[in-house]
C-alpha positions as CSV (number, residue, x, y, z in Angstrom):
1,X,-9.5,-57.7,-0.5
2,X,-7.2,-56.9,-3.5
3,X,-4.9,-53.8,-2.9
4,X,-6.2,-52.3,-6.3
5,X,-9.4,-52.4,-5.1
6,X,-9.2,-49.3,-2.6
7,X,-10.9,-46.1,-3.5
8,X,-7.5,-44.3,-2.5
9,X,-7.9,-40.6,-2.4
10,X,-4.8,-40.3,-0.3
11,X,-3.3,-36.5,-0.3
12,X,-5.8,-34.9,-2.4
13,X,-6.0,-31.2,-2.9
14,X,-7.9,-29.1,-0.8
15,X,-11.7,-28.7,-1.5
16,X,-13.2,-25.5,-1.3
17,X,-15.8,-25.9,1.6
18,X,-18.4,-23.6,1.2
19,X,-21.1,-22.1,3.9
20,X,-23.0,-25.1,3.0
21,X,-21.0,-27.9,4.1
22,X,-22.5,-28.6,7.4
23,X,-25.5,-29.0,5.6
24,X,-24.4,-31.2,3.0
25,X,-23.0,-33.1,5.9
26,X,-26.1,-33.6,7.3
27,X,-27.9,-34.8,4.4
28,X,-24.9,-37.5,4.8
29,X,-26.3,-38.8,8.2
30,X,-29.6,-39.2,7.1
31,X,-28.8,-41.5,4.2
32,X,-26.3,-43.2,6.6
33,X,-29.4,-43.9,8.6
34,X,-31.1,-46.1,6.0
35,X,-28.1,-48.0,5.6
36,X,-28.0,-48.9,9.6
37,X,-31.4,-49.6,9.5
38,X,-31.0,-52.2,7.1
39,X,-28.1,-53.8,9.5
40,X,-30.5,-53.2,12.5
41,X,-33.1,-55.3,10.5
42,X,-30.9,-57.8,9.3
43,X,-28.8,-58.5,12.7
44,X,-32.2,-58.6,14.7
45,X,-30.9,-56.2,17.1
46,X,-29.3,-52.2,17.4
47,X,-26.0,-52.2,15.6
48,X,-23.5,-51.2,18.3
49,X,-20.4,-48.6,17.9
50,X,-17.0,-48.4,19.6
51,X,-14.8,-45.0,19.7
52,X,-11.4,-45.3,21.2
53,X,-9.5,-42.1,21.5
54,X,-5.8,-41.4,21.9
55,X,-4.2,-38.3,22.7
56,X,-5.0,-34.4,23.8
57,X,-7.8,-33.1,24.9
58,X,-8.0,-31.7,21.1
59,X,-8.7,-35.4,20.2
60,X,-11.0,-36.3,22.7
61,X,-13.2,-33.3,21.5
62,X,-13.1,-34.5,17.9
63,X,-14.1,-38.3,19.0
64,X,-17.2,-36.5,20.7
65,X,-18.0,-35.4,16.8
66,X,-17.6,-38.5,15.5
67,X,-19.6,-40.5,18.2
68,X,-22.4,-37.9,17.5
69,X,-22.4,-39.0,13.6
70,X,-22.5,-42.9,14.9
71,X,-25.1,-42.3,17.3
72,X,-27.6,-39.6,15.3
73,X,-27.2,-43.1,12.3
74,X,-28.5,-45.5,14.4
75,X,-25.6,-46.9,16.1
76,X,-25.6,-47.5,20.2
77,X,-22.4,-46.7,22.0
78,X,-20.5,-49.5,23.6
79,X,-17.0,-49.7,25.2
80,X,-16.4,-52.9,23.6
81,X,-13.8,-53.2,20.7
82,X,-16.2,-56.5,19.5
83,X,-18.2,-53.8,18.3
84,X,-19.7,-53.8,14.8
85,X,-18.4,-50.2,13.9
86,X,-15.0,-49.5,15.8
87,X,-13.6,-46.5,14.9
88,X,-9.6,-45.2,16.6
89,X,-9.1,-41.7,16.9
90,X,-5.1,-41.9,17.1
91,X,-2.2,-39.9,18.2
92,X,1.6,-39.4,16.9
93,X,3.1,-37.4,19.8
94,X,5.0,-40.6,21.4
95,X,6.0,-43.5,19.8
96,X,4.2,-45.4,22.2
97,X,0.8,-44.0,21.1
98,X,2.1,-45.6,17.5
99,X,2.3,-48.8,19.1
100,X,-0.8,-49.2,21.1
101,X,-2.7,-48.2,18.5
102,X,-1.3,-51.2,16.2
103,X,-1.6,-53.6,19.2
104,X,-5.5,-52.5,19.3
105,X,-6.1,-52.9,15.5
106,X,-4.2,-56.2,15.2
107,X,-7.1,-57.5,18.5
108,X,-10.0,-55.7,16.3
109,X,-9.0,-58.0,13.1
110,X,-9.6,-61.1,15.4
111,X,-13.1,-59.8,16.4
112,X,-14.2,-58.7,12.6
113,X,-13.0,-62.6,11.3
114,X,-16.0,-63.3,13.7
115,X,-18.1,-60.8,12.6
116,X,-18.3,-60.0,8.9
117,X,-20.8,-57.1,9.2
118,X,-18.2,-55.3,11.4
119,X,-16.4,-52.0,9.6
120,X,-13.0,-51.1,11.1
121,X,-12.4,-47.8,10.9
122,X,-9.0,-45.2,11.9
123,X,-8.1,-41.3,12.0
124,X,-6.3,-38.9,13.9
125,X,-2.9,-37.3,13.7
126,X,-0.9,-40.8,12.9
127,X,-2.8,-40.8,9.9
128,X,-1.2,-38.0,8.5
129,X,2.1,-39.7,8.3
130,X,2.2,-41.7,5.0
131,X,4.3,-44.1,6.5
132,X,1.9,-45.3,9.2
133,X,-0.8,-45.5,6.0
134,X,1.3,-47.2,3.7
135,X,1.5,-49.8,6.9
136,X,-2.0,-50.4,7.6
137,X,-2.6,-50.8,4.1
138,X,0.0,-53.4,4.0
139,X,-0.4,-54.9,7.1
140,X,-4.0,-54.1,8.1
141,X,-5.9,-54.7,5.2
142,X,-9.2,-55.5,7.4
143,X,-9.4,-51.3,7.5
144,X,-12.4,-50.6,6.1
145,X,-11.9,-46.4,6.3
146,X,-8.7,-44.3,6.7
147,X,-9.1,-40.6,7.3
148,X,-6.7,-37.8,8.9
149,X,-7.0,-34.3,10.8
150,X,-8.1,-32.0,8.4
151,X,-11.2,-33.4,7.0
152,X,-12.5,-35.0,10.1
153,X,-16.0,-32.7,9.6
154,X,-16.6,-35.4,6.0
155,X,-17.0,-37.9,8.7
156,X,-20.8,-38.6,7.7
157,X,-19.7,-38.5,4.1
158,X,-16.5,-41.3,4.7
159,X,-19.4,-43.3,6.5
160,X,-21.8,-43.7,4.1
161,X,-18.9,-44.6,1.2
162,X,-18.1,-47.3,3.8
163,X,-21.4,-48.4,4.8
164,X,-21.9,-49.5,0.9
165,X,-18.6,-50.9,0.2
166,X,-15.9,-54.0,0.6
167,X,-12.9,-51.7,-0.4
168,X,-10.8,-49.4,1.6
169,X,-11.3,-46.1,1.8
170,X,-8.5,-43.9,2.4
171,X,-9.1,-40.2,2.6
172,X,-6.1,-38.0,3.6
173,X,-5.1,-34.2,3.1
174,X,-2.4,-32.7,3.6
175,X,-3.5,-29.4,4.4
176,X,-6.3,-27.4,4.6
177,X,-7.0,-24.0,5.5
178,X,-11.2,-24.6,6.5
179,X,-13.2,-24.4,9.3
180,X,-16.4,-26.2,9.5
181,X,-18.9,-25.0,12.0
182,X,-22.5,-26.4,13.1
183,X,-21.6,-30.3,13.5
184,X,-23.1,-32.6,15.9
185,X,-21.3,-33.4,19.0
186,X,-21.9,-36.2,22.1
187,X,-20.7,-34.7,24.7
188,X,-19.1,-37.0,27.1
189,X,-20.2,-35.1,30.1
190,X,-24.0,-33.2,30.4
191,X,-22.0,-30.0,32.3
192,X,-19.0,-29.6,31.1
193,X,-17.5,-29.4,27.8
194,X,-14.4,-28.5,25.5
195,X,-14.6,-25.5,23.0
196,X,-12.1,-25.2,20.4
197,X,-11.0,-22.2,19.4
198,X,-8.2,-22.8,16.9
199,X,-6.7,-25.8,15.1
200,X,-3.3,-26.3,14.2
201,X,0.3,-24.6,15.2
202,X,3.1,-22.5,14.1
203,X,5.6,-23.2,16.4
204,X,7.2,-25.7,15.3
205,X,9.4,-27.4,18.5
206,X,12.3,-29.4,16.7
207,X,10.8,-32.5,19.1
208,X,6.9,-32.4,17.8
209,X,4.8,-33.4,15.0
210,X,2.2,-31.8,15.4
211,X,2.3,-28.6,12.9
212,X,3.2,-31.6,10.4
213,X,-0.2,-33.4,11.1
214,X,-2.2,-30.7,12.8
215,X,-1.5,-28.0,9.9
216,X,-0.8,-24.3,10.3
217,X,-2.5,-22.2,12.9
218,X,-6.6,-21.6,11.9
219,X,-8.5,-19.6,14.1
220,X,-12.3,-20.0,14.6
221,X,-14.4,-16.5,14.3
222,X,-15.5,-15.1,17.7
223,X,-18.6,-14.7,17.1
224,X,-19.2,-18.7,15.8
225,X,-17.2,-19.2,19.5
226,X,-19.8,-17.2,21.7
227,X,-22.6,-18.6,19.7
228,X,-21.3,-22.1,20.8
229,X,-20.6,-21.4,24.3
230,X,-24.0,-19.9,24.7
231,X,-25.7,-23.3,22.9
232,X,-23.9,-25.0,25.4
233,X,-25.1,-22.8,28.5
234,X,-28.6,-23.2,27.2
235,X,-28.2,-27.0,27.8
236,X,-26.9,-27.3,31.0
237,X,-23.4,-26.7,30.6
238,X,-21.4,-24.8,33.5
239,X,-18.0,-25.0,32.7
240,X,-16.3,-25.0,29.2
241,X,-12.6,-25.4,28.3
242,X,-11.1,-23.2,25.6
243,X,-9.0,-25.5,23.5
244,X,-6.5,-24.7,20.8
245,X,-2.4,-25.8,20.4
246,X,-1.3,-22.7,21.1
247,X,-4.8,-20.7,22.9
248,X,-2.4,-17.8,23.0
249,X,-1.7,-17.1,19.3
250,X,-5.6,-17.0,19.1
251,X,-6.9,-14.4,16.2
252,X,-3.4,-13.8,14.8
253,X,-4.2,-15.0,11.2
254,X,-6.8,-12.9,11.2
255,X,-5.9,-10.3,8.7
256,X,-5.6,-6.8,9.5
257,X,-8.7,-4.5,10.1
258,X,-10.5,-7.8,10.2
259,X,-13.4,-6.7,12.5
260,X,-13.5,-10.2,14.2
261,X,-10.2,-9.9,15.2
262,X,-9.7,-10.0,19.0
263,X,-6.7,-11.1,21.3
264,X,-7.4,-14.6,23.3
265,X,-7.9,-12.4,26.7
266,X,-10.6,-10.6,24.9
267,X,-12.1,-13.7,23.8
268,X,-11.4,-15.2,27.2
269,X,-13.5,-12.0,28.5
270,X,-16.4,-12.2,26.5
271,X,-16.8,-16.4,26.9
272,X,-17.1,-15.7,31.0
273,X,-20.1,-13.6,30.1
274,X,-22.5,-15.9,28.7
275,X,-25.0,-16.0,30.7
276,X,-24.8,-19.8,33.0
277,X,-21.3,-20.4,32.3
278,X,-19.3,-20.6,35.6
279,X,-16.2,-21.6,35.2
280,X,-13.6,-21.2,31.8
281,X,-10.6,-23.1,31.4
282,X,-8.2,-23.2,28.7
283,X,-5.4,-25.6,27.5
284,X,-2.9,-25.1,26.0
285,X,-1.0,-21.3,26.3
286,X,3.3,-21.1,25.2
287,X,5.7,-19.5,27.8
288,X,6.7,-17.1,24.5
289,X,3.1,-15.6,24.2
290,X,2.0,-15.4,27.7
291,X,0.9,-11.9,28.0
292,X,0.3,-9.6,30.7
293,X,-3.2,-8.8,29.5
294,X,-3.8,-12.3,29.9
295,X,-3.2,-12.5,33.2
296,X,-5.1,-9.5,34.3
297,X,-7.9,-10.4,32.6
298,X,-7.7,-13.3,34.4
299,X,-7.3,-11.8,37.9
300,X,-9.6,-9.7,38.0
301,X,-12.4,-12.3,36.8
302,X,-13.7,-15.1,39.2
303,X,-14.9,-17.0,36.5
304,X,-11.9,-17.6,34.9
305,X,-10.1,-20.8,36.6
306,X,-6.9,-20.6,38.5
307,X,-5.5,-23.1,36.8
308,X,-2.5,-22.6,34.4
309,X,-0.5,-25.2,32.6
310,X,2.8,-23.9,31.4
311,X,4.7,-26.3,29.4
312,X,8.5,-26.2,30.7
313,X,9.8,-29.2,28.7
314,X,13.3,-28.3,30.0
315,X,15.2,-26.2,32.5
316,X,18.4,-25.9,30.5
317,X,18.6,-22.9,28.3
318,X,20.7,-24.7,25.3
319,X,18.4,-27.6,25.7
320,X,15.3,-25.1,25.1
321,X,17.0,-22.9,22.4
322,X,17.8,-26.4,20.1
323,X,14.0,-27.3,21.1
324,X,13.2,-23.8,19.3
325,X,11.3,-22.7,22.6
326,X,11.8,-19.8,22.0
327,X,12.5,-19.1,25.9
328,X,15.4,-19.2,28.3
329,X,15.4,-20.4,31.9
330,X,15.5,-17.6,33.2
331,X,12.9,-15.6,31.1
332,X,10.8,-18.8,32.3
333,X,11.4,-18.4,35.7
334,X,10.5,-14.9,35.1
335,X,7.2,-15.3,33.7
336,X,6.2,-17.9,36.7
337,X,7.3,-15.4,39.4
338,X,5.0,-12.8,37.8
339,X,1.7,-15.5,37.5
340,X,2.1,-16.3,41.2
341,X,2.8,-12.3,42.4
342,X,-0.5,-11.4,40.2
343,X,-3.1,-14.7,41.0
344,X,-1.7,-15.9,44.4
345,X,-4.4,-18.6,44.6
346,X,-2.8,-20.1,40.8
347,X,-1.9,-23.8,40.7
348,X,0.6,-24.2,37.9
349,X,1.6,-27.4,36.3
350,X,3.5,-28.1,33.5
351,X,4.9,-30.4,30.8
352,X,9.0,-31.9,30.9
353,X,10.5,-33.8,28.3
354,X,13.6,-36.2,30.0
355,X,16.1,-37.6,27.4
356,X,16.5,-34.8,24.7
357,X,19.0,-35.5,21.8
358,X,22.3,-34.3,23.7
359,X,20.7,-33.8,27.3
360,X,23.3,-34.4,29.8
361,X,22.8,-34.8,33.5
362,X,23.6,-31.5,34.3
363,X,20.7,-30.4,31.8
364,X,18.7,-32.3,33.8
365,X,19.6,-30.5,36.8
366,X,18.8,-27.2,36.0
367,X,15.3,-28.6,34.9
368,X,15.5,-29.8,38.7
369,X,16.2,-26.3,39.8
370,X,13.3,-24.8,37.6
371,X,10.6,-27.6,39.2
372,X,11.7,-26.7,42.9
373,X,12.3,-22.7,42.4
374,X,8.5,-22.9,40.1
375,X,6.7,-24.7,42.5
376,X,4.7,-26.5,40.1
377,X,1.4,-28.5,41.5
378,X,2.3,-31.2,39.3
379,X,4.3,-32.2,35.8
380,X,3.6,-34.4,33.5
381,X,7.1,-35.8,32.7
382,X,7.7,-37.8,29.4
383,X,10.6,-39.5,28.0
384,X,11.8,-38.6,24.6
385,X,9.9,-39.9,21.8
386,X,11.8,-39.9,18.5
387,X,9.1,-38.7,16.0
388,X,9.9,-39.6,12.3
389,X,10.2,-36.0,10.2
390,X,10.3,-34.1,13.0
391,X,14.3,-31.9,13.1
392,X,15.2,-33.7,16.2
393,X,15.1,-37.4,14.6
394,X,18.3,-36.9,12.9
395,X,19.9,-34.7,15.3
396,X,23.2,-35.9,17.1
397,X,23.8,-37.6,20.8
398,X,20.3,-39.3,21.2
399,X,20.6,-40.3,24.9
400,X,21.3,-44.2,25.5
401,X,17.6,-45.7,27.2
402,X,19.7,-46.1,30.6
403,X,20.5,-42.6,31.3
404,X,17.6,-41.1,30.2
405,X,15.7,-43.5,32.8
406,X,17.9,-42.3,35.6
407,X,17.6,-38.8,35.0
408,X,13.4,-39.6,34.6
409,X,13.6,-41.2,37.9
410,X,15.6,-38.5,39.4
411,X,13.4,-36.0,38.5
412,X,10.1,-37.2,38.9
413,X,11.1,-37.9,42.8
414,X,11.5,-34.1,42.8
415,X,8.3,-33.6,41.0
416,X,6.2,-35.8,43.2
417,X,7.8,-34.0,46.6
418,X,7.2,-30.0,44.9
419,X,3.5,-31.4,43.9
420,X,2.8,-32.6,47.2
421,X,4.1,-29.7,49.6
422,X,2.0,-27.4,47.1
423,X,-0.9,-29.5,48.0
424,X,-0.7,-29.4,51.7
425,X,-0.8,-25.5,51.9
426,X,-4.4,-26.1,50.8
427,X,-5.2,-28.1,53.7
428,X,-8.1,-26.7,55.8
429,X,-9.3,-24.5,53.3
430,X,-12.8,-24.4,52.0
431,X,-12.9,-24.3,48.4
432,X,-16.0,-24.8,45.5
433,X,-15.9,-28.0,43.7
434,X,-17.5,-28.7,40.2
435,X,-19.1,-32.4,41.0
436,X,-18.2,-34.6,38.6
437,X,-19.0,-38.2,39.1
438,X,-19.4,-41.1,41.6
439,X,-15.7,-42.4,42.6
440,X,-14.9,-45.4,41.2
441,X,-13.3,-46.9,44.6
442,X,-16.2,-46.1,46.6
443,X,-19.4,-45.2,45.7
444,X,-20.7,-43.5,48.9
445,X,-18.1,-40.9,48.0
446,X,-18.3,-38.0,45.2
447,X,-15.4,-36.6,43.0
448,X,-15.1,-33.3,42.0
449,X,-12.5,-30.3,40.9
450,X,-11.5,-27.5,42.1
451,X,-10.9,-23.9,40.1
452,X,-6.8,-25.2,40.3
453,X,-7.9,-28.3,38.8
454,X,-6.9,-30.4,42.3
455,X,-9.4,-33.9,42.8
456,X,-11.4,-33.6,46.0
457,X,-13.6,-37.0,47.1
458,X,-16.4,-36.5,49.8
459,X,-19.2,-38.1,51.1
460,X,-22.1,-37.3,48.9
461,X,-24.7,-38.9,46.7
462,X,-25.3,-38.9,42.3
463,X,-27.5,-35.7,42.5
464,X,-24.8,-33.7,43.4
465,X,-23.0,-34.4,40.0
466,X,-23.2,-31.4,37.8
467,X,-23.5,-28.9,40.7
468,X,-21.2,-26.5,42.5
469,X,-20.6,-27.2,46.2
470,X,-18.5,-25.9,48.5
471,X,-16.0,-28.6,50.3
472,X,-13.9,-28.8,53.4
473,X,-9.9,-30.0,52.7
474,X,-10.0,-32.0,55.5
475,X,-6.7,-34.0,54.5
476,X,-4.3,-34.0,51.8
477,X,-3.7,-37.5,49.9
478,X,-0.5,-35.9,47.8
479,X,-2.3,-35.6,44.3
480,X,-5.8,-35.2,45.9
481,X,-7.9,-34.5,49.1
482,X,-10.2,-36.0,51.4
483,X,-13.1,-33.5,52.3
484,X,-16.6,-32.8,53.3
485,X,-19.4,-30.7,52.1
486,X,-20.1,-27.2,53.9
């Protein structure tokens, strides 16, 4: 395939998407259905579809969109990346991401030299990075389709272009300011599912890329919110998770007098009301925006999970103010003291970055201090990942690899010992669990979750999944228990 060949629409200008989009979207899948019926016919058998997601919880909702396209066209879902449509939903947080995702494309080449009637196709945050498409289309010229965040909803649209062509499409904006509603979703699990609320962020941490690839912060109308939660009611759903970069900057942009404008706890309110929903969680609020409304309006509602993650990223007030946090330690500690005095049954867990540009050991020790004095459940610690055109990648003292792994090792031993006397208090207790699948050690035991997100195996069988049940926490296995039903 000759570079000049591509149908390169790479940065375009913003489209104006009207009410009918979803529509138009749809009349996409059905020609994209004639096209893998054709393939079905001429392969003798069902053409088969791979989606491999990277990343948040934000990404794993969008992969559910684009598995619904594949599978309402005719394709049949498979695990395998010797698929004949594979399609990587990516993600630019960690450098690491970067380079799985290359290692998986570079493997997917070899399968398509096998399989000419294959179509490789990529999106996601990395793709908003010209740098990473200027790559692929240098080094990865097997990519049949290149798309990025803000147009993910032309899915069925990029499809059908590819379906009927040898070139490489490439389909990036850098910005948009659009909500599509009404698209098809595969939802990974029958009674749960995510529910986003917002796209983008505003907060720009010196460290993170995402306002760069995610865009500015776009908030979805209430009502198009309710309406989806009570879809998802109607078809079996119990619990849904409110999703958004930010959850507490929620209706902000709306302008003023808007009538749809309402706070996240309002909105957070009227989701526990529809009617078969049992159980609302939401990822991800800021320390900056936590409000007290939003913790009485969780308090005083049952439905509302006691859950909380809190991202910390570091203990160290310089450290946080060159992040642009917008926090100290102190007002952090603050905040945390408040959460447990007002829901005393909260688990709190929280994010840490280890290896900041300039982070010294003694950083790392008030981060220390903030882990034992917070109590958190658990953290999800991460070593600095220097992002290209985020403020951070040119700033000053990056941290040499061999200090920043002794100060990860150091801390996580204090994170694993904090997570696991949290843990034990539960011990005894009988809680409800949402049952969510067989356990993949042993299948004569369940696995389910508890409102404070903590794992819980018991002896059960495959018609408990979906259901509420109250369990015993009969013993305490650090990061999960051991129990039986009640």
């Amino acid at each position: 395939m000759e570079l000049n060949k591509e149908i390169n629409i790479l940065n375009a200008s913003k489209e104006e998407v009207s009410d009918a989009e979803s529509l138009k979207q749809l009349g996409f899948i059905e020609e994209a259905k004639k096209y893998v019926a054709d393939l079905k016919e001429e392969l003798g058998r069902t053409p088969k579809a791979c989606v491999v997601t990277f990343g948040c919880q934000m990404n794993a909702r969008d992969s559910e969109k684009l598995l619904a396209i594949l599978k309402l066209v005719g394709y049949e879902e498979t695990d395998s990346e010797e698929a004949d449509f594979v399609l990587y939903n990516t993600c630019t947080v960690r450098d690491n991401a970067d380079q799985r995702v290359y290692g998986r494309l570079g493997s997917c080449g070899s399968h398509k030299k096998k399989n000419p009637h294959m179509k490789i196709a990529i999106c996601g945050c990395l793709m908003q990075e010209a740098s990473a498409v200027e790559k692929i289309k240098k080094s990865y010229r097997f990519v049949d389709l290149i798309f990025g965040t803000h147009n993910i909803y032309k899915f069925a649209e990029l499809l059908c272009t590819s379906l009927v062509s040898d070139r490489m499409i490439i389909d990036i904006w850098k910005e948009t300011d659009k909500i599509v509603e009404d698209l098809p979703v595969f939802r990974k699990y029958p009674f749960k599912s995510g529910v986003n609320i917002m796209f983008g962020c505003n907060n720009f941490c010196t460290y993170c890329i995402v306002p760069y690839v995610r865009g500015r912060e776009r908030s979805r109308n209430p009502k198009d919110i309710i309406r989806e939660c009570e879809k998802l009611a109607a078809d079996g759903v119990k619990e849904v998770m409110l999703l958004g970069q930010n959850v507490n900057s929620y209706g902000l942009d709306f302008k003023e007098g808007d009538s749809n404008r309402i706070s996240f706890p309002e909105l957070l309110e009227e989701v526990s009301k529809v009617k078969g929903i049992e159980r609302v969680r939401f990822m991800t609020p800021h320390p900056k925006d936590f409000s007290d409304e939003l913790l009485e309006t969780i308090a005083r509602n049952p439905k509302i999970a006691r859950h909380i993650h809190l991202p910390l990223q570091s203990g160290n007030t310089e450290i946080l103010r060159r992040m642009n946090r917008k926090y100290t330690k102190e007002s952090y500690l603050e905040l945390v003291d408040k959460i447990h005095k007002m829901l005393p049954d909260v688990s709190i867990t929280t994010d840490i970055i280890v290896g900041f540009p300039g982070e010294t050991e003694s950083d790392v020790d008030d981060t220390i201090d903030v882990v034992k004095k917070a109590a958190f459940d658990n953290a999800f610690t991460f070593i600095y990942s220097k992002r290209t055109g985020t403020p951070a990648a040119s700033f000053e003292n990056q941290v040499p690899e061999e200090e920043v792994k002794k100060n990860f090792d150091k801390l996580l031993k204090v994170v694993q010992e904090t997570a696991r006397k949290q843990s034990e208090k539960m011990t005894g207790k009988i809680d409800k669990v949402l049952v969510e699948s067989v356990n993949e050690q042993d299948n004569s035991l369940m696995t389910g979750r508890l409102s404070n997100n903590t794992l819980v195996h018991f002896p059960g069988d495959e018609s408990l999944i979906g259901s509420f049940v109250d369990v015993s926490l009969d013993e305490c296995k650090g990061f999960y228990f051991m129990g039986h039903t009640v």
